[in-house]
BAMARTOR-224715 format. One record per residue (C-alpha): x, y, z. Coordinates in steps of 0.001 Angstrom, whole numbers, padded with zeros to 6 digits, always signed. Layout:
// BAMARTOR-224715
XYZ...
***
This chain:
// BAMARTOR-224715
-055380-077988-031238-058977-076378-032336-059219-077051-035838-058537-074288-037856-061841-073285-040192-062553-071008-043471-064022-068283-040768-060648-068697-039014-058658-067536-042845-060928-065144-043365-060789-063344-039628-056950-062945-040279-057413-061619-043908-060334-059425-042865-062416-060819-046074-065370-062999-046003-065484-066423-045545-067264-066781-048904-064482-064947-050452-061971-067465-049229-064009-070796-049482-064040-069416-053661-060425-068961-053474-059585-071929-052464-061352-073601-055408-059788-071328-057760-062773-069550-058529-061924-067092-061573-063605-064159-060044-061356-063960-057248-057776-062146-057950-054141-063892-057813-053089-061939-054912-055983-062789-053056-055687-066549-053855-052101-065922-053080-052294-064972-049578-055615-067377-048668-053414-069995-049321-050814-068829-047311-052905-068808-043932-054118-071899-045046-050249-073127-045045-049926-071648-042103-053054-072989-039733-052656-076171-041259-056217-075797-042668-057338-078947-043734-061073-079018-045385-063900-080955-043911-064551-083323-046453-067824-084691-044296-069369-081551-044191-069217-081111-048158-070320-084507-048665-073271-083575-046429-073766-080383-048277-073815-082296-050992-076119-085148-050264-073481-087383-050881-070749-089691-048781-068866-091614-051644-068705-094502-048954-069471-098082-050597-069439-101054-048198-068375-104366-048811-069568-107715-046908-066925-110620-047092-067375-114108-045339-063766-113597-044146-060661-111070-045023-057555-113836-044032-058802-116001-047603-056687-114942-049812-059119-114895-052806-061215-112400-050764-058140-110445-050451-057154-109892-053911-061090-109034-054098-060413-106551-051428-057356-105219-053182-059450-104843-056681-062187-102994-055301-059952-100188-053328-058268-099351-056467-061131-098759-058175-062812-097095-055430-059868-094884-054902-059361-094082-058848-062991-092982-058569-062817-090785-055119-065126-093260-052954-064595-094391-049668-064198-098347-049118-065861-099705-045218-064973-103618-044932-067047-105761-042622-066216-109366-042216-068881-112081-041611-066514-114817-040670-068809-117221-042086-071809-116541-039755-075306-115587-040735-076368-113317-037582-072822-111474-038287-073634-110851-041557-077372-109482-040294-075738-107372-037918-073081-106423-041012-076084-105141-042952-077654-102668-039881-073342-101255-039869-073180-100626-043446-076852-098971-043547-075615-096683-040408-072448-095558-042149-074287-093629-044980-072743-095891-047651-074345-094999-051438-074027-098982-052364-072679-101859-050915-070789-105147-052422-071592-108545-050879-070350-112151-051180-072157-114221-048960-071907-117056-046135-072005-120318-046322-074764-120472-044030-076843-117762-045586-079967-119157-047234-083077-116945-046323-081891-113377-047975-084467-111018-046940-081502-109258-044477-080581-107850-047799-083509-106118-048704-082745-103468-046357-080679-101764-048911-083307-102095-051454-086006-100332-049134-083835-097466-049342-082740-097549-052686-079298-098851-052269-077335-100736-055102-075884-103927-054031-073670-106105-056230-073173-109726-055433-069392-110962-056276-068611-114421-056408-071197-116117-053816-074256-114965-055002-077843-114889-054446-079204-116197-057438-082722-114518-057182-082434-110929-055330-082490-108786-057518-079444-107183-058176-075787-106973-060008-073810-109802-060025-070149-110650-060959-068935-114190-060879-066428-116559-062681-067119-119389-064994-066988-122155-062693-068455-124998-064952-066473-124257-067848-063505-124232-065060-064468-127197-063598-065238-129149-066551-061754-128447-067848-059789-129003-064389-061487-132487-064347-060984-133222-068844-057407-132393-067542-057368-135315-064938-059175-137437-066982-056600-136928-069942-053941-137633-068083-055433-141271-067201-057631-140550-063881-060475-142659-064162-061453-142833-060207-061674-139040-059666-062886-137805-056430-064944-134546-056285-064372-132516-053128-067742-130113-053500-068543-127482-051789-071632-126478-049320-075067-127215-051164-076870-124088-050624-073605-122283-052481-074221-121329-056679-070009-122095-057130-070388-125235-055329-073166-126811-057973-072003-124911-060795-068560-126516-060047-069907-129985-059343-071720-129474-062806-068690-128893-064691-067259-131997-063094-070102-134168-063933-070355-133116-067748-066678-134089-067893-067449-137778-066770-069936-137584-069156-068071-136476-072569-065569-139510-071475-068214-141704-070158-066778-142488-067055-069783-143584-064633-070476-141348-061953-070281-142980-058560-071848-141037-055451-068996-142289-053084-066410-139977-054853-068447-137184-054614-067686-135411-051222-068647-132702-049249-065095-131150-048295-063996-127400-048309-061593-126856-045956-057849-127830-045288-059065-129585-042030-061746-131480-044112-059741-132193-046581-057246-134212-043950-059894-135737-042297-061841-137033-044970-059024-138385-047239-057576-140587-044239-061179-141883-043842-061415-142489-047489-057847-144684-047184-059230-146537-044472-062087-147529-046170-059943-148912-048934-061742-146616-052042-060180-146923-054962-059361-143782-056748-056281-142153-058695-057778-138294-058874-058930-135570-056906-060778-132197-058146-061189-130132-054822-063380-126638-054768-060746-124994-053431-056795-125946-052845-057282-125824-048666-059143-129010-049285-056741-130161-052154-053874-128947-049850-055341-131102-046926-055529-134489-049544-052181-133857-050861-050780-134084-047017-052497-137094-046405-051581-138711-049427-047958-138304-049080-048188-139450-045030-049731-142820-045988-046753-143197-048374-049129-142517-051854-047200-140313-054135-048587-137180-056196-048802-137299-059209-047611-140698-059594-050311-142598-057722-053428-140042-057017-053361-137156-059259-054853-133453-057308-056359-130733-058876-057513-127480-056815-059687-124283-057389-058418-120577-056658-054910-120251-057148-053701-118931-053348-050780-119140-051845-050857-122788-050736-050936-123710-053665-047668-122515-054486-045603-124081-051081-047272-127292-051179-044759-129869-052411-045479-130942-054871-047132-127759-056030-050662-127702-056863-052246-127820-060119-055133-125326-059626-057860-123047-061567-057035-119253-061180-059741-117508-059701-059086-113976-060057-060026-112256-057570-058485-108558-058142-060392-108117-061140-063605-109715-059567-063113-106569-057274-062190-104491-059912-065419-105338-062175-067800-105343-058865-066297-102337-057919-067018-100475-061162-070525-101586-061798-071458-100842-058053-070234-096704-059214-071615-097287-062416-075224-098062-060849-074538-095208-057956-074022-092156-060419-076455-093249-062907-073812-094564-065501-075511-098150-065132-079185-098612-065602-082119-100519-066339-082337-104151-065519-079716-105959-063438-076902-107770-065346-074399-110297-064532-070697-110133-065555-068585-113168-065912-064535-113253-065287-062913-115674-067357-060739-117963-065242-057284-120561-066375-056187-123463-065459-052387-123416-063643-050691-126821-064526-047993-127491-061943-046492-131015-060684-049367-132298-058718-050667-133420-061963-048900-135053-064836-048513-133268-067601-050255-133193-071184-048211-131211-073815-051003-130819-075886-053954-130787-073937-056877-128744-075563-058574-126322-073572
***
């Protein structure tokens, strides 16, 4: 079926279209009657208005973008689900394009956001992103971009992350309280700001207890896979340790599973700590002890500054917002009743 247009109403009323386009706003120079039986053709032709036109009119698309290295992590998820809200309290339009961890994808993710018309655009990057200028192509044209999360530490722009030292640092004071001395450090990629700032909280802790830092326990391991892998390599080898702070719980996941195949028992033996708070966290048996990393109102805060910057709410020099994170003690770790965080 053609779709029915204000000239349509109007041809049926014999008025102008004018007339009708102000009665359907509810413009006070137009009677009650009149409003009255606009709105009844409406009704009945199933007039629907075309919101892309009035944007157009307007100069404006309320369409943000979002870049995400992949939308299955459940962190990135609860991002997704933060920024929506917001987006949707605020009357914006939310496109979602997925990197999947690849740096041409996420080129080729910048040229698809550009095309759509989007007024800003929200990016957490890959893990194999290190040159940045792709990004710059919303600058040129005078597009906000906030960073959530995986940042770029030097473009400038907004950013909103969590307080991964102070998170880290506690995670580990936690293992280290409850009598880890051997503590491994699963770390993340090198080129990533949570994966230093996260390896930085773990080293202070060391420190405060002076507890030597050896290299061997320090890891490069961020998946589940990894995590499997690695700690079977690790038992092979015959390293002594009796704790594990992961960067995230697929790696702490994977470490657990070993563990408990090779007959070591959690918490008993080797004590596991992991870093976001998803759902494997919660089936894992025993469950894992974890830092919450909260990704809704990540989304939530990126997703506010982004509309702040875009209708001039927000202005000035770029700032940085930090999302306080916890620590979830469950039974992968023993406990401490009075641990001090």
């Amino acid at each position: 079926m053609k779709r029915a247009t204000i000239k349509d109403i109007a041809k049926i009323l014999g008025i102008s279209p004018s007339t009708v386009s102000r009665a359907l706003k509810d413009h006070p120079d137009i009677s009650e009657e009149t409003k009255k039986r606009v709105l009844e053709v409406a009704h009945q032709l199933n007039y629907r208005p075309n919101i892309l036109a009035q944007r157009l009119r307007q100069k404006r698309t309320y369409i943000i973008g979002v870049i995400i290295p992949q939308m299955v992590h459940y962190f990135f998820s609860s991002v997704i689900s933060g920024i929506e809200d917001y987006a949707y309290e605020k009357g914006y339009t939310v496109i979602i394009s997925q990197s999947n961890e690849k740096y041409e994808r996420e080129k080729n993710n910048v040229n698809i956001i550009l095309a759509s018309g989007a007024e800003g655009v929200l990016i957490s990057r890959t893990k194999e992103t290190t040159d940045f200028k792709h990004f710059s192509a919303f600058t040129d044209y005078d597009i906000p971009i906030v960073f959530f999360d995986r940042i770029c530490p030097d473009f400038p722009a907004d950013k909103v992350v969590v307080n991964d030292e102070i998170a880290a640092y506690q995670a580990t004071k936690y293992l280290i309280q409850s009598g880890c001395r051997r503590i491994i450090h699963f770390r993340g990629p090198n080129n990533l700001v949570i994966s230093h700032k996260r390896y930085t909280g773990y080293i202070e802790a060391l420190k405060e207890f002076n507890i030597p830092i050896d290299q061997d326990l320090i890891i490069e391991c961020d998946s589940f896979e990894k995590g499997v892998q690695i700690t079977q390599q690790l038992l092979e080898k015959d390293l002594e340790f009796d704790g594990i702070f992961a960067v995230n719980d697929d790696s702490a996941a994977g470490a657990l599973i070993t563990l408990q195949k090779n007959g070591i028992k959690v918490p008993e033996q080797v004590s596991i700590f992991g870093y976001s708070n998803n759902i494997i966290s919660r089936v894992t048996s025993p469950k894992l002890s974890t830092v919450e990393q909260p990704g809704y109102e990540m989304g939530y805060t990126a997703a506010r500054m982004l509309i702040d910057r875009i209708e001039g709410k927000l202005t000035g020099k770029h700032r940085s917002e930090v999302v306080s994170t916890r620590l979830v003690i469950r039974e992968s770790t023993k406990y401490i009743e009075d641990f001090e965080f």
